[in-house]
KEMAR-453999 format. One line per field, with one value per residue (C-alpha): residue in one letter; x, y, z. Coordinates in steps of 0.1 Angstrom, whole numbers, plus 5000, padded with zeros to 4 digits. Example, Ala and Ser with C-alpha at 12.3 -4.5 7.8 and 13.67 -1.06 7.14 Angstrom:
REM residues 2
residu A;S
u 5123;5137
v 4955;4989
w 5078;5071
***
This chain:
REM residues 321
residu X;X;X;X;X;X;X;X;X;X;X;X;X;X;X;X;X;X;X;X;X;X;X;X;X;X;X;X;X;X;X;X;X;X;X;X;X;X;X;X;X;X;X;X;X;X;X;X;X;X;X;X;X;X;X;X;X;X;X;X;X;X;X;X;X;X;X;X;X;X;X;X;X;X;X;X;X;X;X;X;X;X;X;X;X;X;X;X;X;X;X;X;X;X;X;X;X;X;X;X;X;X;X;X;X;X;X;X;X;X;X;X;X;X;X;X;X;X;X;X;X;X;X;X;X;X;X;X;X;X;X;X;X;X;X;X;X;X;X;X;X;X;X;X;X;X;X;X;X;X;X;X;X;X;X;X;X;X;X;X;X;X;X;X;X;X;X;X;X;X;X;X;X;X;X;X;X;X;X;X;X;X;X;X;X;X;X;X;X;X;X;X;X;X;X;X;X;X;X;X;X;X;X;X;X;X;X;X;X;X;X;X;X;X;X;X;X;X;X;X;X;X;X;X;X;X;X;X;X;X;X;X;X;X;X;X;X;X;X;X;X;X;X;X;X;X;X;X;X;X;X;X;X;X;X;X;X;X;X;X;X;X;X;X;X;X;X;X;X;X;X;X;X;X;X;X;X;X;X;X;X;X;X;X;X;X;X;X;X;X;X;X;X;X;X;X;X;X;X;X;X;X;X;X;X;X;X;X;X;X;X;X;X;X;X;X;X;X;X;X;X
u 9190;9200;9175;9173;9151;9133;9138;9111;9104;9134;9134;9130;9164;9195;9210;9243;9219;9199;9226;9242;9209;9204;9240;9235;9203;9222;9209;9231;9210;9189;9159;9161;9131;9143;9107;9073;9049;9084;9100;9131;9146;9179;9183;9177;9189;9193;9219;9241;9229;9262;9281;9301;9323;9292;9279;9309;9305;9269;9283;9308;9284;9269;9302;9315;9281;9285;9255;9246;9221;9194;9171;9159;9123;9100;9066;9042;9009;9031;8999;8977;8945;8956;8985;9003;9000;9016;9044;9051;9055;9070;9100;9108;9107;9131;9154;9153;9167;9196;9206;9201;9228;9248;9246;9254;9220;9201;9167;9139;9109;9075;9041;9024;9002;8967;8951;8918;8883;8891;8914;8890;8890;8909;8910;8922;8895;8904;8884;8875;8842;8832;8800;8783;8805;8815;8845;8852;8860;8875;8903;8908;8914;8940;8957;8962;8963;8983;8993;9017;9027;9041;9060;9073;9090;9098;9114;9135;9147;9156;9180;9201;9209;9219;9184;9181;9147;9118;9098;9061;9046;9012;8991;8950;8940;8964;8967;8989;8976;8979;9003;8980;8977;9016;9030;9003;9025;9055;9045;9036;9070;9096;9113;9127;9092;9089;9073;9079;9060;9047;9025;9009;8987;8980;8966;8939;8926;8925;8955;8977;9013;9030;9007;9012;9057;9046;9030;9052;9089;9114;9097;9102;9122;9124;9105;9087;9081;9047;9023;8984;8958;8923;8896;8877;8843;8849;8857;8826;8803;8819;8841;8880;8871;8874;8879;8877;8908;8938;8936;8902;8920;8885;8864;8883;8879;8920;8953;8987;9009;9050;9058;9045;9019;8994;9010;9026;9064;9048;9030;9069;9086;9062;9069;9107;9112;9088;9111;9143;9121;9117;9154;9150;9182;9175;9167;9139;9133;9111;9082;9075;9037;9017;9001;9000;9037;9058;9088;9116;9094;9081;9110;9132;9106;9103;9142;9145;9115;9130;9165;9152;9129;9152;9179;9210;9231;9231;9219;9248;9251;9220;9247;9216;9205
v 2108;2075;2047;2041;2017;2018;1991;1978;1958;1940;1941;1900;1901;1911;1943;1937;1905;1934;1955;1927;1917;1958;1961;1931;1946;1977;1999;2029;2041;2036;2050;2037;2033;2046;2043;2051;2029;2017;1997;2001;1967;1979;2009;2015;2056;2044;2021;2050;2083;2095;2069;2081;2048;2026;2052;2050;2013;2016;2035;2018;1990;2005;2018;1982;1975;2013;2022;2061;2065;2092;2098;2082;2076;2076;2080;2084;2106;2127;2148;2118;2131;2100;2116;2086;2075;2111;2108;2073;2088;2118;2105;2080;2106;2131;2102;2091;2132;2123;2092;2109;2138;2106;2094;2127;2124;2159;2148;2133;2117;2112;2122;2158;2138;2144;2156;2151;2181;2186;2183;2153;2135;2101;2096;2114;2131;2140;2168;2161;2184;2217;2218;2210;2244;2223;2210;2243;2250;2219;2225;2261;2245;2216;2238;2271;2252;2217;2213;2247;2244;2218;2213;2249;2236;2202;2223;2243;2212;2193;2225;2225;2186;2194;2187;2205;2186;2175;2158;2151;2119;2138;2111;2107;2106;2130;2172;2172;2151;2168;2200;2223;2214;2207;2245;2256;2237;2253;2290;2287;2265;2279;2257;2230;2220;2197;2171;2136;2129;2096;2094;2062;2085;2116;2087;2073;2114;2119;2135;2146;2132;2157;2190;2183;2183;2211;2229;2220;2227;2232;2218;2183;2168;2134;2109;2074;2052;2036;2033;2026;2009;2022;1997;2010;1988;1991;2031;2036;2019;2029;2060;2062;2069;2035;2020;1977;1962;1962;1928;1927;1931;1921;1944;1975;2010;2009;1992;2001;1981;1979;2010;1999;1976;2006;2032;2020;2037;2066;2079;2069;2090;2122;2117;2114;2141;2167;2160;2172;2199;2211;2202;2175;2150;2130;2097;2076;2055;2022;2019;1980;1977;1954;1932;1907;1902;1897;1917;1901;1903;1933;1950;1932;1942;1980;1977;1966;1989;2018;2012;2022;2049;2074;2099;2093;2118;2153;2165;2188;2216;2215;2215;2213;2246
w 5580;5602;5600;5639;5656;5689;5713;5732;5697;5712;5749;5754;5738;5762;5754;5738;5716;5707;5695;5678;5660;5648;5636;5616;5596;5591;5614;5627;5657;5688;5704;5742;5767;5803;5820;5809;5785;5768;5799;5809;5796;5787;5803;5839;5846;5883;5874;5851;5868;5891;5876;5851;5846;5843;5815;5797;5796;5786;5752;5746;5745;5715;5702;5698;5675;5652;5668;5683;5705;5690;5717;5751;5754;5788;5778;5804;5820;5848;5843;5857;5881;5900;5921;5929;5891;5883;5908;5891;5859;5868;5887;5854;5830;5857;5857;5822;5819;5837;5823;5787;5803;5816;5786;5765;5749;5738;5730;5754;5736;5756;5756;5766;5796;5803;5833;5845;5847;5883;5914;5926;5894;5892;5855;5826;5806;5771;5754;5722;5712;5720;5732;5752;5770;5799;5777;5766;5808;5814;5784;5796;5833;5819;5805;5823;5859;5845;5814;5807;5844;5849;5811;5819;5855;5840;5807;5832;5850;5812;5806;5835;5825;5790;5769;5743;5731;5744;5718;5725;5702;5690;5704;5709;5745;5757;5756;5730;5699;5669;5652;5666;5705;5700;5685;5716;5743;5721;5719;5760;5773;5748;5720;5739;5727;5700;5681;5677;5647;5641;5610;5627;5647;5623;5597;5617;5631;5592;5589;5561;5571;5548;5549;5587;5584;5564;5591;5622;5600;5626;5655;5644;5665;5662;5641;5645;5615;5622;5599;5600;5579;5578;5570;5547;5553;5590;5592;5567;5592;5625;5622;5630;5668;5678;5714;5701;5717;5690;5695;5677;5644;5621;5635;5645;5622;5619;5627;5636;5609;5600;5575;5538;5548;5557;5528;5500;5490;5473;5504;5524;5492;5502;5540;5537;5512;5533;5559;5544;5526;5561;5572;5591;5585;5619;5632;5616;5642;5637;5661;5659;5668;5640;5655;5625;5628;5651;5664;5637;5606;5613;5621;5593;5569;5575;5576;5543;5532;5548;5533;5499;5511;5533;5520;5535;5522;5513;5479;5475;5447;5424;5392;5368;5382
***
């Protein structure tokens, strides 16, 4: 496994000061926002794509700091109702494709989109119930005239740049939220489909972190370490389905905290070792988003915590056995 971090925890920094910083805490990899909800602070793909000496500076960049770059993030709705939303996002994640094949980068993070109930809606709607039946026809119509669509074109045009991954981060409000709506985008677009797991959101739906790396084996592709604290007075009264600003950290059902300040190393123990159970040996990349911290400490302190919690090398023969 590589304890990797992913950079917009950093992007007030310049790039090679952000690289420095990383290599300093030990970090041996980088999860890079080209577009999206991430920014594209240090990397802009218009500045790299058909430029092959001005990507071979961009890695040697990272080379000179002993850092890789694991992934290249663009998270966005390209599935927006709002068409000139979706063409936003779209054209970021297309380009942040061809900076990753610039870049000799195989995996693409992001998330699945959402669309809206019809082709005069302006806002995403999210289908969360079954009944009353409208929802039922609404989720039948995202997904048969959208959703599988447009991630079977866009999964074409990934392949002919070189990805070999696209991960989706399972998250709430979009089509693609949990193991289940993600192996259904996989068994309709083809295995280029993955998952970016990221417990963060699986903990606050009531989720069971490992049971669900149990579930999804081989189509983990990637991983975020982001963890989540349920308030338990809060979440008793209220529920988990909470729409309080994050900034309203008293009141609100749940909050996104720095690995080991929503789970304790026992919980981190299960998560790691479920992963290599399943044979994933990939990037763990820090997801900086605790709003009780700010970017340094919370990043130094799921560095350190992390240090002691991954598996960095292979097992090798089971000689007790």
């Amino acid at each position: 496994m590589q304890l990797a971090v992913m950079n917009p925890v950093l992007n007030s920094y310049a790039l090679e000061d952000a690289l420095k910083y990383l290599h300093s805490l030990g970090v041996q990899s980088v999860e890079v926002g080209a577009g999206g909800f991430p920014g594209n602070a240090h990397l802009k793909p218009e500045e790299l794509i058909g430029k092959p000496e001005k990507a071979a500076e961009y890695k040697a960049l990272f080379e000179k700091y002993q850092l890789s770059i694991c992934a290249i993030s663009c998270h966005g709705n390209p599935l927006h109702p709002n068409k000139e939303i979706a063409q936003k996002f779209h054209n970021e994640f297309k380009n942040a494709i061809l900076a990753a094949e610039m870049l000799d980068v195989h995996t693409i993070i992001g998330f699945s989109g959402c669309p809206g109930d019809c082709e005069n809606s302006q806002n995403p709607n999210w289908v969360t119930c079954a009944w009353p039946d409208d929802f039922g026809k609404i989720l039948k119509w995202q997904w048969e005239e959208k959703i599988i669509p447009y991630w079977k074109e866009m999964a074409q045009f990934a392949k002919q740049h070189g990805i070999t991954k696209i991960a989706f981060e399972m998250h709430p409000g979009f089509a693609v939220y949990n193991p289940e709506t993600l192996l259904k985008l996989r068994d309709a677009v083809g295995d280029i489909i993955g998952a970016n797991f990221d417990p963060s959101h699986l903990f606050w739906q009531g989720i069971d972190p490992v049971a669900a790396i149990h579930y999804l084996g081989d189509a983990i592709y990637h991983f975020h370490a982001k963890d989540t604290k349920i308030d338990a007075y809060n979440t008793a009264v209220n529920g988990v389905l909470d729409t309080k600003s994050y900034g309203d950290i008293k009141n609100r059902s749940w909050l996104f905290r720095t690995v080991g300040y929503g789970h304790g190393k026992e919980v981190w123990n299960d998560i790691i070792s479920a992963l290599k159970t399943v044979g994933y040996d990939g990037a763990i990349s820090i997801e900086h988003e605790d709003a009780l911290m700010s970017p340094e400490e919370g990043l130094e302190k799921a560095i350190a915590f992390l240090k002691d919690v991954l598996i960095f090398k292979t097992a090798g023969e089971m000689w007790w056995a």
